[in-house]
C-alpha positions as CSV (number, residue, x, y, z in Angstrom):
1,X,6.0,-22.9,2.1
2,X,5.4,-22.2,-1.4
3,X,6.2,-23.6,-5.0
4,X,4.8,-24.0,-8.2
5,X,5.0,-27.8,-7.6
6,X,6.5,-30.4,-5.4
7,X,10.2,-29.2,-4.9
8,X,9.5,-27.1,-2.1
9,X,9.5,-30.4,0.1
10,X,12.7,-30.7,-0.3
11,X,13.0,-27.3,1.8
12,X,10.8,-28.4,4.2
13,X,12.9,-31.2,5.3
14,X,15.6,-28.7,6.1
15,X,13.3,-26.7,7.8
16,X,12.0,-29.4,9.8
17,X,15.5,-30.5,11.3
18,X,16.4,-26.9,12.5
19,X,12.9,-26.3,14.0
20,X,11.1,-30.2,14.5
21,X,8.1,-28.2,16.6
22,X,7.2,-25.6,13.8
23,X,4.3,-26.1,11.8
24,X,4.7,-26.1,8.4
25,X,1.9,-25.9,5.8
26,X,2.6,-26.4,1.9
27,X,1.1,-24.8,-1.1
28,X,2.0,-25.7,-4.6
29,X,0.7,-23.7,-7.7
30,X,0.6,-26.8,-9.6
31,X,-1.9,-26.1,-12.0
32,X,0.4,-23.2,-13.2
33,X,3.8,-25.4,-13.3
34,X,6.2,-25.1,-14.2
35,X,6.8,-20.6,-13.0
36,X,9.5,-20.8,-16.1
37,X,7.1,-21.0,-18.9
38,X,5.1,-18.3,-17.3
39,X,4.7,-14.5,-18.6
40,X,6.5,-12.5,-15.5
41,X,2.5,-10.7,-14.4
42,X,1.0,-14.2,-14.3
43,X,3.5,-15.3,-11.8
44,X,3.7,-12.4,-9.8
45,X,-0.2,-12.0,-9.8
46,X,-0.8,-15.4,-8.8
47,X,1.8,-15.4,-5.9
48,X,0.5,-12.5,-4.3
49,X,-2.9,-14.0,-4.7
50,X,-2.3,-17.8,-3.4
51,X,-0.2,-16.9,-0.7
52,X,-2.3,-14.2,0.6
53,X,-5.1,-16.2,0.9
54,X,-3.4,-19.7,2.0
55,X,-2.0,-17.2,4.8
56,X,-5.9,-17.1,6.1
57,X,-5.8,-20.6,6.2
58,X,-2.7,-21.1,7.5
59,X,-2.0,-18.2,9.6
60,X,2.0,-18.0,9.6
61,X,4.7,-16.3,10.7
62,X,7.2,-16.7,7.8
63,X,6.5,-17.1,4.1
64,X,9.3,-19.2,2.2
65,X,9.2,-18.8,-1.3
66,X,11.0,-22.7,-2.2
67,X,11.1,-21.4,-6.2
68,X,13.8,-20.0,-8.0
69,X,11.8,-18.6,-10.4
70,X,8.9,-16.9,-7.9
71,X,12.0,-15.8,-6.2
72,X,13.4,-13.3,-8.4
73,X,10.5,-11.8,-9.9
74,X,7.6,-11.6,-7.3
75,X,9.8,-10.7,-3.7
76,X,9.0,-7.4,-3.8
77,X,5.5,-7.5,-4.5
78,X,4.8,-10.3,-1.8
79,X,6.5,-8.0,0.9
80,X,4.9,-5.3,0.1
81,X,1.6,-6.9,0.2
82,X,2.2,-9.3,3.1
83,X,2.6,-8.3,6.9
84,X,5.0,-11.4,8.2
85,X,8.6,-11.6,6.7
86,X,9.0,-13.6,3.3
87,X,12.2,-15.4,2.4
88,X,13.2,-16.1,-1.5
89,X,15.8,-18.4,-2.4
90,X,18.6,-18.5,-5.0
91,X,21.2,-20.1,-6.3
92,X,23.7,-21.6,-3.5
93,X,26.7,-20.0,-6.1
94,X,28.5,-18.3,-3.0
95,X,28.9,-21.3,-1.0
96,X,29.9,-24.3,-3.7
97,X,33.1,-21.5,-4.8
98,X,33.7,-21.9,-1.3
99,X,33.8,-25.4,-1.0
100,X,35.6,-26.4,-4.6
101,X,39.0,-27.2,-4.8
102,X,39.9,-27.2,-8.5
103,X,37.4,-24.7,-9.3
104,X,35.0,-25.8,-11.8
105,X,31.5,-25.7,-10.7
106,X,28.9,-27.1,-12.0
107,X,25.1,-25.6,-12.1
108,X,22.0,-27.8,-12.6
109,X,18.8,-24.9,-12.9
110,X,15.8,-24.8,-15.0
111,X,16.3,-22.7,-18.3
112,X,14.5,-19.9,-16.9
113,X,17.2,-19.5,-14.0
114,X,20.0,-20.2,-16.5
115,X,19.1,-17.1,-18.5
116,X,18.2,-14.9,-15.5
117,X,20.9,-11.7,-15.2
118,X,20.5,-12.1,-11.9
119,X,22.7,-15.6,-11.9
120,X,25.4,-13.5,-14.1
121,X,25.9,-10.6,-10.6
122,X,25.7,-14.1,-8.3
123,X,28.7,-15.3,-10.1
124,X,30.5,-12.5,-10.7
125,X,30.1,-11.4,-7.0
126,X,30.9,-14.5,-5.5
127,X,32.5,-16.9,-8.4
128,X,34.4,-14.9,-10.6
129,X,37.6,-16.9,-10.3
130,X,35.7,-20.4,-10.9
131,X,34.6,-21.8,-14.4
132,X,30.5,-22.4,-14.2
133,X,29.3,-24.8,-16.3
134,X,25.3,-23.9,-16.3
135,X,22.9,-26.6,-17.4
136,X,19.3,-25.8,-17.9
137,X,17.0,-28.2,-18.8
138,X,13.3,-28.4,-18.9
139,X,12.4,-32.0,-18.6
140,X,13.8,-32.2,-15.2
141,X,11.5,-30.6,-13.1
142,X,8.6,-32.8,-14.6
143,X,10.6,-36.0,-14.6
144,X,10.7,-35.6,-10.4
145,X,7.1,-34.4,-10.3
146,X,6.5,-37.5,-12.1
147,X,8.6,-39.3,-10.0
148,X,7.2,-38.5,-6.7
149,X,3.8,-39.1,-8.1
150,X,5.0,-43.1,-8.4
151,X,7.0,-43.2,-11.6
152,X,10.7,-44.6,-12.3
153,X,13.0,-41.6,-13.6
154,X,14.8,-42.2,-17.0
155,X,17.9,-42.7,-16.2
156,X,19.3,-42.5,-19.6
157,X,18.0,-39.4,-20.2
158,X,19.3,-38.4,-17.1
159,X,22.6,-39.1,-18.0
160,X,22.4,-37.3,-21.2
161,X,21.7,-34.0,-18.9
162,X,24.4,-34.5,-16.8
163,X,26.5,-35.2,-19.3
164,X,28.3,-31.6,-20.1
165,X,28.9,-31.4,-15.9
166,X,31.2,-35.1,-16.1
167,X,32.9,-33.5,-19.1
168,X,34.0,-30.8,-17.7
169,X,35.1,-32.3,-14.4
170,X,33.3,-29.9,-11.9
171,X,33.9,-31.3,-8.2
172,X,31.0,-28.8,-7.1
173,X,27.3,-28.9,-7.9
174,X,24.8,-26.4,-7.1
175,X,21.0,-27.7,-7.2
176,X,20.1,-24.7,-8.4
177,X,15.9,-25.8,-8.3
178,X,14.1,-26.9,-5.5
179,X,13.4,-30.0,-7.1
180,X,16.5,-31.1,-7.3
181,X,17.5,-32.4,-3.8
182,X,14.1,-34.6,-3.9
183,X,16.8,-37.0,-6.0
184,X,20.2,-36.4,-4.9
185,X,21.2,-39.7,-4.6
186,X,20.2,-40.7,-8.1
187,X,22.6,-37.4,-9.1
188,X,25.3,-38.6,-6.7
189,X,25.2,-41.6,-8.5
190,X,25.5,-40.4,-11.3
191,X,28.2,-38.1,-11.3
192,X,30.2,-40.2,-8.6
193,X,33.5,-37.9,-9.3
194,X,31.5,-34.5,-7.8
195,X,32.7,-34.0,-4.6
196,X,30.1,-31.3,-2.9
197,X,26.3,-31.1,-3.8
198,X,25.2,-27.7,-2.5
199,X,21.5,-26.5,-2.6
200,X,20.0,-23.6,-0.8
201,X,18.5,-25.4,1.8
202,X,20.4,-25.0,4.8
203,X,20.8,-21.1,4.1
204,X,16.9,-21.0,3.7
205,X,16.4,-23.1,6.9
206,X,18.8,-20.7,9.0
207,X,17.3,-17.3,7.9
208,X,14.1,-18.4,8.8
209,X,14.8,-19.9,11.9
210,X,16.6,-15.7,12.6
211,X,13.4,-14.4,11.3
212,X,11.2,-16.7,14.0
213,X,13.5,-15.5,16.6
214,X,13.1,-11.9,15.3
215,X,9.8,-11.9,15.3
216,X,9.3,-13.5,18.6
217,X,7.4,-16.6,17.3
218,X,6.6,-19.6,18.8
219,X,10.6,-21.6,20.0
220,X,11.6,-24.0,21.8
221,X,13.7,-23.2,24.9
222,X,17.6,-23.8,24.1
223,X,18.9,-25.6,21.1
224,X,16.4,-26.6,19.1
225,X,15.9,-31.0,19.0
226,X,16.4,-33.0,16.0
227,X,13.3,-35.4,14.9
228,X,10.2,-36.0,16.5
229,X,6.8,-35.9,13.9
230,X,7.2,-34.1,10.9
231,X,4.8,-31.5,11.3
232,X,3.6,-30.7,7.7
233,X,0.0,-29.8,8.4
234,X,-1.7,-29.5,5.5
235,X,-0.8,-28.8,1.6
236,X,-3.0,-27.0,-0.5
237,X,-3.1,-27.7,-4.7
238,X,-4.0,-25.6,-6.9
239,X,-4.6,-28.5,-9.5
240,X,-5.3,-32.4,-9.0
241,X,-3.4,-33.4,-6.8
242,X,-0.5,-35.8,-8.4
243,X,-1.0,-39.0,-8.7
244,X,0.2,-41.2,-5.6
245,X,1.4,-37.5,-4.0
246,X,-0.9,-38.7,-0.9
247,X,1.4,-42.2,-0.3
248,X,4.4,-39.3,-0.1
249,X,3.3,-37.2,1.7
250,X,1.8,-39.3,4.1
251,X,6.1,-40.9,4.6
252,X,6.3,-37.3,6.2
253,X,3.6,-37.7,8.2
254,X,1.2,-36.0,6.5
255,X,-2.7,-37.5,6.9
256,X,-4.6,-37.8,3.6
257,X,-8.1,-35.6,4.8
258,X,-5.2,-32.9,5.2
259,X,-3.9,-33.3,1.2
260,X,-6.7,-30.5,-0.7
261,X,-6.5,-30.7,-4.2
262,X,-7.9,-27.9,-6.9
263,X,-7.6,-24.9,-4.2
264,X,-8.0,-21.7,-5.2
265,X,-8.3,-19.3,-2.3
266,X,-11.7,-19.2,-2.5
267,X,-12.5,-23.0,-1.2
């Protein structure tokens, strides 16, 4: 599992509910957050490089790329360099037009997803009868780091993001960054007339459960159980690790010898 920071936990958890006895480790390029601010060859260059590496740590069988960002500029390198099957994730457009009724959807991303043209084909392939109200905004992301590191989010200035999705009445969400779903009940709150809060998730969850399958990897017998330990075996920094991130992590059962801050593939 990899992000530039801490939002790929919130992919994890999905994960983890579909397949409770896979092991899952974590790597976070956090001393290159946030991916949006980068020049395209840094990101790509450093994916390829972390990943491959972590992957001799962490021996996997699927790569998930939890970043929006990562996602659409460094897929094709990563496959082409990796021998196990990586999954990207985007935008959960196609399934909030299927789920809103008046058909105003909002879109909460990070301004470097809000500009990709990649998010103009996802709409017009899959939402083109549906307004999209897109708001990017850079604060976010580091607000949640921040938040997970100990920190109270400010809900004012919260509010004053949300603020064009309440005006324009969307009853559809999409938590268009991995971050986003590490505070979806402070967003439920609010923006308490949204009906449905769609993320990518689920989606990311299913196709690599297929992949596992595919690829013959370790499965339970039958349906797979729900709970059990959450088997998050080790996550790997690139930078300190944030402040308090080992009381977190350690809530999803993560010990603290297992938490390795300032990794670089070469540790």
């Amino acid at each position: 599992m990899f992000d530039s920071g801490v939002g790929g936990l919130s992919i994890t958890t999905c994960i983890h509910d579909m397949i409770p006895t896979a092991g899952l480790g974590y790597l976070a390029d956090n001393a290159c957050f946030p991916y949006g601010d980068q020049p395209e060859p840094v990101v790509v260059g450093r994916c390829v490089q972390l990943i491959t590496a972590a992957l001799e740590v962490f021996p996997a069988d699927v790569v998930v790329v939890a970043c929006n960002t990562a996602s659409t500029v460094t897929l094709p390198a990563l496959r082409a360099a990796l021998r196990v099957p990586v999954v990207g994730v985007v935008p959960a457009i196609k399934p909030a037009a299927a789920v809103s009724g008046n058909r105003r959807i909002g879109l909460l991303a990070t301004p470097a997803t809000i500009r990709r043209p990649y998010l103009d084909q996802l709409i017009a392939e899959f939402a083109a009868d549906c307004t999209v109200v897109r708001v990017g905004h850079g604060a976010l992301v580091q607000w949640i780091e921040a938040w997970v590191a100990g920190q109270p989010l400010p809900l004012d200035d919260l509010a004053r993001v949300l603020a064009p999705l309440a005006r324009a009445e969307v009853d559809t969400v999409v938590l268009g960054c991995t971050h986003y779903p590490l505070i979806r009940e402070t967003l439920q709150s609010a923006l308490p007339g949204v009906a449905h809060w769609v993320d990518s998730g689920a989606a990311i969850a299913r196709r690599t459960v297929h992949l596992l399958q595919a690829t013959a990897a370790d499965w339970p017998s039958g349906e797979p159980a729900m709970g059990g330990a959450y088997p998050l075996e080790v996550a790997l920094f690139t930078g300190s690790a944030p402040p308090q991130i080992e009381h977190y992590l350690a809530s999803i059962g993560l010990p603290s010898e297992r938490l390795v801050p300032h990794w670089h593939g070469n540790n």
